[in-house]
Every structure is written in C-alpha cells, then in structure tokens.
FITI-591164 format. One record per atom (N, C-alpha, C, O): residue number from 0; residue in three letters; x, y, z. Coordinates in Angstrom, 3 decimals, decimal comma. Atoms other than C-alpha are relative to their C-alpha. Example, Ala and Ser with C-alpha at 12.3 -4.5 7.8 and 13.67 -1.06 7.14 Angstrom:
% residues 2
<rec nr="0" rest="ala" X="0,890" Y="-1,190" Z="0,000"/>
<rec nr="0" rest="ala" X="12,300" Y="-4,500" Z="7,800"/>
<rec nr="0" rest="ala" X="0,900" Y="1,200" Z="0,000"/>
<rec nr="0" rest="ala" X="1,936" Y="1,181" Z="0,665"/>
<rec nr="1" rest="ser" X="-0,820" Y="-1,190" Z="-0,060"/>
<rec nr="1" rest="ser" X="13,670" Y="-1,060" Z="7,140"/>
<rec nr="1" rest="ser" X="-0,770" Y="1,090" Z="0,730"/>
<rec nr="1" rest="ser" X="-0,261" Y="2,198" Z="0,899"/>
***
This chain:
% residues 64
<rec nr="0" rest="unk" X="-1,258" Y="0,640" Z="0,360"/>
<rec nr="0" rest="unk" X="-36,380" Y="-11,690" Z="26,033"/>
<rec nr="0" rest="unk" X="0,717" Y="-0,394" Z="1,291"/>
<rec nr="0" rest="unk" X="0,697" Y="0,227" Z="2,353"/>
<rec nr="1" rest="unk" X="-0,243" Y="0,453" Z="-1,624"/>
<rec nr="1" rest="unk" X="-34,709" Y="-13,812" Z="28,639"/>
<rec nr="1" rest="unk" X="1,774" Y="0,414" Z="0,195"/>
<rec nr="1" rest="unk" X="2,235" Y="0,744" Z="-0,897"/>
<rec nr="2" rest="unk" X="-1,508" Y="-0,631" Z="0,053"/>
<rec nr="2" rest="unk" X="-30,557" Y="-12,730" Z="29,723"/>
<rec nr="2" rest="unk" X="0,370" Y="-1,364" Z="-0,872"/>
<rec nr="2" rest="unk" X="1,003" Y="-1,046" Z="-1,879"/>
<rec nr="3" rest="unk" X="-0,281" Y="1,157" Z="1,111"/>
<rec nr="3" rest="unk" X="-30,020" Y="-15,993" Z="27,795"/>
<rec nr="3" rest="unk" X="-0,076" Y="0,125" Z="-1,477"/>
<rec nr="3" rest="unk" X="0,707" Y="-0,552" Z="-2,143"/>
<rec nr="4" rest="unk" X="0,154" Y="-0,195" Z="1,109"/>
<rec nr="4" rest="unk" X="-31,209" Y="-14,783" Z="24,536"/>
<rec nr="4" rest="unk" X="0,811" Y="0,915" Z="-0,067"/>
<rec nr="4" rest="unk" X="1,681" Y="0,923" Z="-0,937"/>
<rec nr="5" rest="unk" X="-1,125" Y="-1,294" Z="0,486"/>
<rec nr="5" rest="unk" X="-29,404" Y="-11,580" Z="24,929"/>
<rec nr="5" rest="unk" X="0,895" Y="-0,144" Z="0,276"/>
<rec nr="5" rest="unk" X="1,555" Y="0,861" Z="0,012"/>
<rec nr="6" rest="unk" X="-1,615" Y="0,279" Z="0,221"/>
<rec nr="6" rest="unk" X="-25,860" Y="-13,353" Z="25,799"/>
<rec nr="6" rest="unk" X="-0,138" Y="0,022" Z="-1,360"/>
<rec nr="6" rest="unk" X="0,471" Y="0,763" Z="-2,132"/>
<rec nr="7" rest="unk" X="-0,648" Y="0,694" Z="1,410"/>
<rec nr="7" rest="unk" X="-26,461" Y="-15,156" Z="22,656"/>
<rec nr="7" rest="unk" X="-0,383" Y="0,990" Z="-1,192"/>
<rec nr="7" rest="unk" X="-0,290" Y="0,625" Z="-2,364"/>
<rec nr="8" rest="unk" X="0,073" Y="-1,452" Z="1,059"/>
<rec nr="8" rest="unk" X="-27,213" Y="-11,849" Z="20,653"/>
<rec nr="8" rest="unk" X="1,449" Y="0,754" Z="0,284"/>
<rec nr="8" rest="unk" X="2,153" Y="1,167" Z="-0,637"/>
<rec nr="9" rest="unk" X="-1,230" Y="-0,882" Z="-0,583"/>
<rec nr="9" rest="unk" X="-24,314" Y="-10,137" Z="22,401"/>
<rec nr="9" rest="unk" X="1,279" Y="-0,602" Z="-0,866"/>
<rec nr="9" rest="unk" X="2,018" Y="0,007" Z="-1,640"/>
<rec nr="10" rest="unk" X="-0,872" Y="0,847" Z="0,326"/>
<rec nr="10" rest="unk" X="-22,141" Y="-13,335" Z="21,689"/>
<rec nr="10" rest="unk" X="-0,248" Y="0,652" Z="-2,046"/>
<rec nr="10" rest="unk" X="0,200" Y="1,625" Z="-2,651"/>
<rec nr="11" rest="unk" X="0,088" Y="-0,590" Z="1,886"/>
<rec nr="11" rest="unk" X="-23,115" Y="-12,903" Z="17,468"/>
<rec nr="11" rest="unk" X="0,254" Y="0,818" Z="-0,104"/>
<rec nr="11" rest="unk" X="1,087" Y="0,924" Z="-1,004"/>
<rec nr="12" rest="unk" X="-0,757" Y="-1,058" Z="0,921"/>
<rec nr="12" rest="unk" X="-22,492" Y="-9,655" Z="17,170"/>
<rec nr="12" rest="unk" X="1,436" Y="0,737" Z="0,518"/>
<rec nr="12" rest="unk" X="1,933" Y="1,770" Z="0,070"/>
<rec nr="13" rest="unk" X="-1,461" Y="-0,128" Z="-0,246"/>
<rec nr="13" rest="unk" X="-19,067" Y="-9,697" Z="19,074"/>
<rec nr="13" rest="unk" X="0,713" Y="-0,756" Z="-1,125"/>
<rec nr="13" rest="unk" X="1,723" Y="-0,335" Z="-1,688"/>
<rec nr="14" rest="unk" X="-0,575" Y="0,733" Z="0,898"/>
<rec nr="14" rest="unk" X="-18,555" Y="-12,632" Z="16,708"/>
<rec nr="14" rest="unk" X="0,369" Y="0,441" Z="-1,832"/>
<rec nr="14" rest="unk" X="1,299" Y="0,077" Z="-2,552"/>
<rec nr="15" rest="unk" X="0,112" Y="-0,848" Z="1,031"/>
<rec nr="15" rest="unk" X="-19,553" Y="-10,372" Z="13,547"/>
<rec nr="15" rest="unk" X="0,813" Y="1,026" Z="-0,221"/>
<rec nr="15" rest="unk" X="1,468" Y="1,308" Z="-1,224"/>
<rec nr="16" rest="unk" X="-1,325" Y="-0,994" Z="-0,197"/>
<rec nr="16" rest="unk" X="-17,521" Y="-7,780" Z="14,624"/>
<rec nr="16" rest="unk" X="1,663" Y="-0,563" Z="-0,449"/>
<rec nr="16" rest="unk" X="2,530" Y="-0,084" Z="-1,180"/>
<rec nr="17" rest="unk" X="-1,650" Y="0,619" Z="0,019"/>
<rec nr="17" rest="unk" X="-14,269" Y="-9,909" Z="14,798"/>
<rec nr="17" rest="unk" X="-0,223" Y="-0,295" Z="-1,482"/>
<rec nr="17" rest="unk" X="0,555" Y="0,213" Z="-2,289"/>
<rec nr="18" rest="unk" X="-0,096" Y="0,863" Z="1,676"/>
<rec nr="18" rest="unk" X="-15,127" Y="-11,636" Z="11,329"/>
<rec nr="18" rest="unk" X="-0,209" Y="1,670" Z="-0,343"/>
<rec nr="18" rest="unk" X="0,942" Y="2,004" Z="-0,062"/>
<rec nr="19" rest="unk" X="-0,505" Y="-1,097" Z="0,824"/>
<rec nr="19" rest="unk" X="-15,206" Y="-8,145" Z="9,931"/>
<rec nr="19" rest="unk" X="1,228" Y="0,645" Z="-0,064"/>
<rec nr="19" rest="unk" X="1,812" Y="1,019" Z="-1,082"/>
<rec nr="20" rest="unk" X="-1,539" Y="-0,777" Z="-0,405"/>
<rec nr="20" rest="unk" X="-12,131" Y="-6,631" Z="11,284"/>
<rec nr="20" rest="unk" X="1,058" Y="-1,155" Z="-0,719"/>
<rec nr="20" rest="unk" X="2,124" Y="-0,749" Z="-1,181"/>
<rec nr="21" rest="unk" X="-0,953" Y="0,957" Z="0,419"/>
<rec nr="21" rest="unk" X="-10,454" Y="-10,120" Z="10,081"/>
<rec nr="21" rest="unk" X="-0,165" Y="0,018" Z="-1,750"/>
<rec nr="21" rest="unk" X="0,788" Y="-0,126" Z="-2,515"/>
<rec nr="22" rest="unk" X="0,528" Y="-0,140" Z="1,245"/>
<rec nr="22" rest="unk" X="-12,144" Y="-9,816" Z="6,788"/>
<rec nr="22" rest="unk" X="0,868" Y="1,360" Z="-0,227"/>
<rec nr="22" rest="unk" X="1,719" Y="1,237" Z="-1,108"/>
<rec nr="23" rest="unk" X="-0,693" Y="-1,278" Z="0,472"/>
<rec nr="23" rest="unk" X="-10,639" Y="-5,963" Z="6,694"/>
<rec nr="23" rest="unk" X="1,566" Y="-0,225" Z="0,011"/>
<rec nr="23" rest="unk" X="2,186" Y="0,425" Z="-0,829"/>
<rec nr="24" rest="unk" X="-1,351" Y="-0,221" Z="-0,301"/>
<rec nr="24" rest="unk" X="-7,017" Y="-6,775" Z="7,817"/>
<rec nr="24" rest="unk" X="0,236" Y="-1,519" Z="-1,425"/>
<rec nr="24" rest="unk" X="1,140" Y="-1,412" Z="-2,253"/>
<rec nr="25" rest="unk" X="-0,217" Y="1,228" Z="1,409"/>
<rec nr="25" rest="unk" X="-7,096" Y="-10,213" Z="4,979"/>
<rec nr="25" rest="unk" X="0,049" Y="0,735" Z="-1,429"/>
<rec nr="25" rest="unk" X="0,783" Y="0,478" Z="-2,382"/>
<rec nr="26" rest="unk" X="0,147" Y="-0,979" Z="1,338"/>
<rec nr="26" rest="unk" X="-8,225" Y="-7,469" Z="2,340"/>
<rec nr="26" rest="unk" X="1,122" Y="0,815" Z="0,380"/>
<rec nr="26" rest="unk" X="1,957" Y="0,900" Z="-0,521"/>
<rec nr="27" rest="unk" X="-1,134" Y="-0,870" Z="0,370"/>
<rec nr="27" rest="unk" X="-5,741" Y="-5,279" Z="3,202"/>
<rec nr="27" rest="unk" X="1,472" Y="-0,628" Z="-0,691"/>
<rec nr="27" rest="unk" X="2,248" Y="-0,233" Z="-1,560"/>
<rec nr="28" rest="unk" X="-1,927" Y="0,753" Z="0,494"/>
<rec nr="28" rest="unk" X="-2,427" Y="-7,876" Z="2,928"/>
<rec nr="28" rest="unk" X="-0,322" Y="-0,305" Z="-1,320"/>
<rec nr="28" rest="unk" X="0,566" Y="-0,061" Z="-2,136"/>
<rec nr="29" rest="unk" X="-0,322" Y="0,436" Z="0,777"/>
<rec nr="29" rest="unk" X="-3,842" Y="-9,257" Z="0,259"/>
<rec nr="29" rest="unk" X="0,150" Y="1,075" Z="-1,591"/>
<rec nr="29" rest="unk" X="0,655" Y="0,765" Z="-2,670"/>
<rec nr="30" rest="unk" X="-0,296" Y="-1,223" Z="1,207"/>
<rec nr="30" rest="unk" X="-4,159" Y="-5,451" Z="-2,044"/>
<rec nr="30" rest="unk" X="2,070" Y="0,139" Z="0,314"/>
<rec nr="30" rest="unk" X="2,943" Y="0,338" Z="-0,530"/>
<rec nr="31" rest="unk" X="-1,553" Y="-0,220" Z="0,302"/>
<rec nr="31" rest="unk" X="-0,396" Y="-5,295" Z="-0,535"/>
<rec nr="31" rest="unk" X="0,801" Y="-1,020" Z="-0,995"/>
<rec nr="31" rest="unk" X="1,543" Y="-0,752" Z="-1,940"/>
<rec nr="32" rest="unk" X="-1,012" Y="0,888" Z="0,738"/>
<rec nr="32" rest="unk" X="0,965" Y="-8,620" Z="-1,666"/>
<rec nr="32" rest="unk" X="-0,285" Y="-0,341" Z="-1,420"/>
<rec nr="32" rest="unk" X="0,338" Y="-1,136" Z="-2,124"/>
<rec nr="33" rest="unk" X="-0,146" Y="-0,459" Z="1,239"/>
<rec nr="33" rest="unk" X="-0,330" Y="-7,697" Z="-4,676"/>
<rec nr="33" rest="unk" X="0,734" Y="1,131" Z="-1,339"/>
<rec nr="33" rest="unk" X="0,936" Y="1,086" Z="-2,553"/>
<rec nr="34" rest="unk" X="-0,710" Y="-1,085" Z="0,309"/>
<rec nr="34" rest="unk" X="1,241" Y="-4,883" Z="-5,606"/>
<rec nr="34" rest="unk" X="1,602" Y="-0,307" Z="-0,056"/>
<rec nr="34" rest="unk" X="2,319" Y="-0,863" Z="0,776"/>
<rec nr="35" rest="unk" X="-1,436" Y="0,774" Z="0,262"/>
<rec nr="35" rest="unk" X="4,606" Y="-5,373" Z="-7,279"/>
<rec nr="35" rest="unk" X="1,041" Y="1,316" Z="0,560"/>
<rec nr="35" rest="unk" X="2,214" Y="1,180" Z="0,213"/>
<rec nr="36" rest="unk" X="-0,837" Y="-0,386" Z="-0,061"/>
<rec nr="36" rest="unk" X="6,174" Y="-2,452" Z="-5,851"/>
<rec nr="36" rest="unk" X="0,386" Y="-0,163" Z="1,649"/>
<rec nr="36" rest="unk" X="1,469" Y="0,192" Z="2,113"/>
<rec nr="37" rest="unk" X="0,043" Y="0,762" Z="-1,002"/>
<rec nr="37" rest="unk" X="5,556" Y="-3,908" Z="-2,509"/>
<rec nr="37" rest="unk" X="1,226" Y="-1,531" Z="0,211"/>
<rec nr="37" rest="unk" X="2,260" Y="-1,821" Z="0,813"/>
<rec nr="38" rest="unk" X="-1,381" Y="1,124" Z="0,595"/>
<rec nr="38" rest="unk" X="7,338" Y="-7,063" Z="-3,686"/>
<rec nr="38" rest="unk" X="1,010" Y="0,479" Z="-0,025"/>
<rec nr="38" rest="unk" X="1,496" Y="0,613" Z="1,098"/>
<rec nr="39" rest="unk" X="-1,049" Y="-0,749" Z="0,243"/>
<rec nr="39" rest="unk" X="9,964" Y="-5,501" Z="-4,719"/>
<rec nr="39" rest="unk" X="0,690" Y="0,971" Z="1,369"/>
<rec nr="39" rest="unk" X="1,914" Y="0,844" Z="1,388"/>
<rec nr="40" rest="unk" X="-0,711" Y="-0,935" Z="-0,814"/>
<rec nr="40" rest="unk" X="11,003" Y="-2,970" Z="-1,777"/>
<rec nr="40" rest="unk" X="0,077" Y="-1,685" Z="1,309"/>
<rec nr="40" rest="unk" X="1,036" Y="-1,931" Z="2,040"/>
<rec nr="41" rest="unk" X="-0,241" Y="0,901" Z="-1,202"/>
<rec nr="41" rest="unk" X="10,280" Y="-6,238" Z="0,651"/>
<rec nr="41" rest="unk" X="0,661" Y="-1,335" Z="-0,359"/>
<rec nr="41" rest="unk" X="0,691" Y="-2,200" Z="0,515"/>
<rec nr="42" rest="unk" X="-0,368" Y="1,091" Z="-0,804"/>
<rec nr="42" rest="unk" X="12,109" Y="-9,039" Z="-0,716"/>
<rec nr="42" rest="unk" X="0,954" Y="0,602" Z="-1,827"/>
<rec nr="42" rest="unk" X="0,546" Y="0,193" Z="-2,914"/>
<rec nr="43" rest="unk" X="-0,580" Y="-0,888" Z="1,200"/>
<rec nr="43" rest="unk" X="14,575" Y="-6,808" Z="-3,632"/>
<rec nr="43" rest="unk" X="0,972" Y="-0,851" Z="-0,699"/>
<rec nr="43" rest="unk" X="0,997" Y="-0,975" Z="-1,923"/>
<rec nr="44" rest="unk" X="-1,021" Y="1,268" Z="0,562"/>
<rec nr="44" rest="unk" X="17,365" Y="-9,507" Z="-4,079"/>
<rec nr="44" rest="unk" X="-0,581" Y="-0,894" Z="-1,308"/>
<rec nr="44" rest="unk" X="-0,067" Y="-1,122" Z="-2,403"/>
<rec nr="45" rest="unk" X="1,024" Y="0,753" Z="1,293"/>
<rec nr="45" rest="unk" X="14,148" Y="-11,662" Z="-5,955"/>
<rec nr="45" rest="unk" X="-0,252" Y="0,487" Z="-0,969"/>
<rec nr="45" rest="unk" X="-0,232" Y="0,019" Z="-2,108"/>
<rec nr="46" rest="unk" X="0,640" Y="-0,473" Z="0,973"/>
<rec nr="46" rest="unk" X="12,850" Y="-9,175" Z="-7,342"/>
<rec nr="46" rest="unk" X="1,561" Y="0,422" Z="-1,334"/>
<rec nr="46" rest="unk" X="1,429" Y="0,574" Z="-2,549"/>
<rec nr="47" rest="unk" X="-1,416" Y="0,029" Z="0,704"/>
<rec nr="47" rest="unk" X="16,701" Y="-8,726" Z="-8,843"/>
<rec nr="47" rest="unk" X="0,265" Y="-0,824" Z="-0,911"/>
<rec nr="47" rest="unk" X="0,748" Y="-0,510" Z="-1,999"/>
<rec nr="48" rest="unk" X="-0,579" Y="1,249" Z="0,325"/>
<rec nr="48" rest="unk" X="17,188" Y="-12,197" Z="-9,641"/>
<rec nr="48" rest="unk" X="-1,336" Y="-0,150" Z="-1,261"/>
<rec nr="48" rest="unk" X="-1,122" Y="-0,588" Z="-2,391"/>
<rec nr="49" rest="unk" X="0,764" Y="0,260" Z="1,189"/>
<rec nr="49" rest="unk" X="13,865" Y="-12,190" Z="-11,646"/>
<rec nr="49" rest="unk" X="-0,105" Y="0,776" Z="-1,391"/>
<rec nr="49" rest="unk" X="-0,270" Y="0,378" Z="-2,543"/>
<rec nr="50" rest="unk" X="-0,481" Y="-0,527" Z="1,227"/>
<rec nr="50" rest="unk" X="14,399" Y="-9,647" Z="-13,712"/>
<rec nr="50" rest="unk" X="1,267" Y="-0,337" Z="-0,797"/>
<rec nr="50" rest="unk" X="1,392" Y="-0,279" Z="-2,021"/>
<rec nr="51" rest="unk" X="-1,572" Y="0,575" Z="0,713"/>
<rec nr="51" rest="unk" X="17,888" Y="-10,817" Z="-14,578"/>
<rec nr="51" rest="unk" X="-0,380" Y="-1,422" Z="-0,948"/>
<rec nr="51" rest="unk" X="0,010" Y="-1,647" Z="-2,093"/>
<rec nr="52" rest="unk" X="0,503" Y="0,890" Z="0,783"/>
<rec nr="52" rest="unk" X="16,027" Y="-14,093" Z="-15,358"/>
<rec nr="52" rest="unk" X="-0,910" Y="0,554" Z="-1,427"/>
<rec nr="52" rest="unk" X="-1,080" Y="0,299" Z="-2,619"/>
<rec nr="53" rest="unk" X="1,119" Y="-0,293" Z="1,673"/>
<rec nr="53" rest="unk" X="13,724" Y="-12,637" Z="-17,753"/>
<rec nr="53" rest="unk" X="0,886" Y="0,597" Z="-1,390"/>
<rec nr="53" rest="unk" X="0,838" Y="0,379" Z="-2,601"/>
<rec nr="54" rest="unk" X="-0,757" Y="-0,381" Z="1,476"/>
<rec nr="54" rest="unk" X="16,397" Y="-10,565" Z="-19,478"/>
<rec nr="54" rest="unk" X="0,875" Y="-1,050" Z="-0,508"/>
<rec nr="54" rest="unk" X="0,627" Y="-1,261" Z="-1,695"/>
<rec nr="55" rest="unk" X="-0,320" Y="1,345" Z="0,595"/>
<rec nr="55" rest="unk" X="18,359" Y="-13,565" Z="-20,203"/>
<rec nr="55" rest="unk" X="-0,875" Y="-0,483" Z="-0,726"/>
<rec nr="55" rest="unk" X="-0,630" Y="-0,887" Z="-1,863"/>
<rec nr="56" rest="unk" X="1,095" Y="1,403" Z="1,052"/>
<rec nr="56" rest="unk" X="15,242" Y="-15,485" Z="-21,446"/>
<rec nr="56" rest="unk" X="-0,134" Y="1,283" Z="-1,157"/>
<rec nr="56" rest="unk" X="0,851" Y="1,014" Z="-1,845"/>
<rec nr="57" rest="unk" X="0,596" Y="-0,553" Z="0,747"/>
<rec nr="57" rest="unk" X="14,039" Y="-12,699" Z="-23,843"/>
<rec nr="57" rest="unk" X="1,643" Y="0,245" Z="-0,884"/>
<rec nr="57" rest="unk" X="1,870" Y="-0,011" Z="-2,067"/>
<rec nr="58" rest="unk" X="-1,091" Y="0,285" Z="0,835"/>
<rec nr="58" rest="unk" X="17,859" Y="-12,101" Z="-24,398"/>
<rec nr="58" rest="unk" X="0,583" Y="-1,186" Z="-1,040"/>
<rec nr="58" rest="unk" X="1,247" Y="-0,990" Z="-2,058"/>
<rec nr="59" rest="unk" X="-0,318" Y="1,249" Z="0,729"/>
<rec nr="59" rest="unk" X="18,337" Y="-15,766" Z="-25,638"/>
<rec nr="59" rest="unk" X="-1,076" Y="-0,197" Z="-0,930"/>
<rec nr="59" rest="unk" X="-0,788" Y="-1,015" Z="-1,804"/>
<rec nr="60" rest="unk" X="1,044" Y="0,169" Z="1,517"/>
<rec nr="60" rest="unk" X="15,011" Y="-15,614" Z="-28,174"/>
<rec nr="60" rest="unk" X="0,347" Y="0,748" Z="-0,618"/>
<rec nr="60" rest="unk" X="0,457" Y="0,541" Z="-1,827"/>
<rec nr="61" rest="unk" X="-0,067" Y="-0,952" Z="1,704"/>
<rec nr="61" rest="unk" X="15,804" Y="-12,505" Z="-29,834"/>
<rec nr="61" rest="unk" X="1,762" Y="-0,310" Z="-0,747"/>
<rec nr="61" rest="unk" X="2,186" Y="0,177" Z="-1,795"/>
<rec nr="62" rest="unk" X="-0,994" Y="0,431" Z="0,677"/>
<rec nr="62" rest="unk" X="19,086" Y="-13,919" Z="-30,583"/>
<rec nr="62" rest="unk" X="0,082" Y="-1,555" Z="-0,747"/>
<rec nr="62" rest="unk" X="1,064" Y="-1,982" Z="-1,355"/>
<rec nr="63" rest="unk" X="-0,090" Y="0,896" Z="0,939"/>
<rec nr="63" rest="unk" X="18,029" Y="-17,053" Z="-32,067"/>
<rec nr="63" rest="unk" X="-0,554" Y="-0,215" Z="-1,528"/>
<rec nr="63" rest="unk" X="-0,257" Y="-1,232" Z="-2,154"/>
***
C-alpha cells in the first residue's frame, strides 16, 4: 500500500467519523424538538397562546 492510499483511507474514515457524530447530534435535536414538554419549557408564551387557542375553538363547538 503506497502513503497515498493510506491518506485516502485515513481521509474516509476521519470523514465517517464526522458524518456519525453529525448524524448523533441531528438525532438528538430532533428526539428534543419533538418532545412537547421541551416546547413548552423553551418557548412557554406559545405554548400559552396555543392552548388558549384550542380552548376557545373547542369552547365555540360545544356551544353551538
């Protein structure tokens, strides 16, 4: 094997490495910004305003 082949082995699995770690930190935000109690503690005003919306809406069907 010539030092040429083994940069470009070296190079791939530095590159593999990073795409995993990016792959792990993408999976992680995206189990957070799933999670509604996440929502909720980080943006609470919305999460305020939507519930207020909903009880209104469900308030205005069961009264018609």
């Amino acid at each position: 094997m010539t030092q040429e082949t083994a940069e470009i082995k070296r190079n791939i699995q530095r590159k593999r490495h990073e795409i995993d770690e990016d792959i792990a930190r993408l999976r992680e935000e995206l189990f957070q910004r799933m999670d509604w109690r996440w929502q909720v503690r980080s943006r609470p005003f919305t999460a305020l305003g939507v519930a207020l919306a909903c009880g209104l809406f469900a308030g205005f069907m069961v009264t018609r």
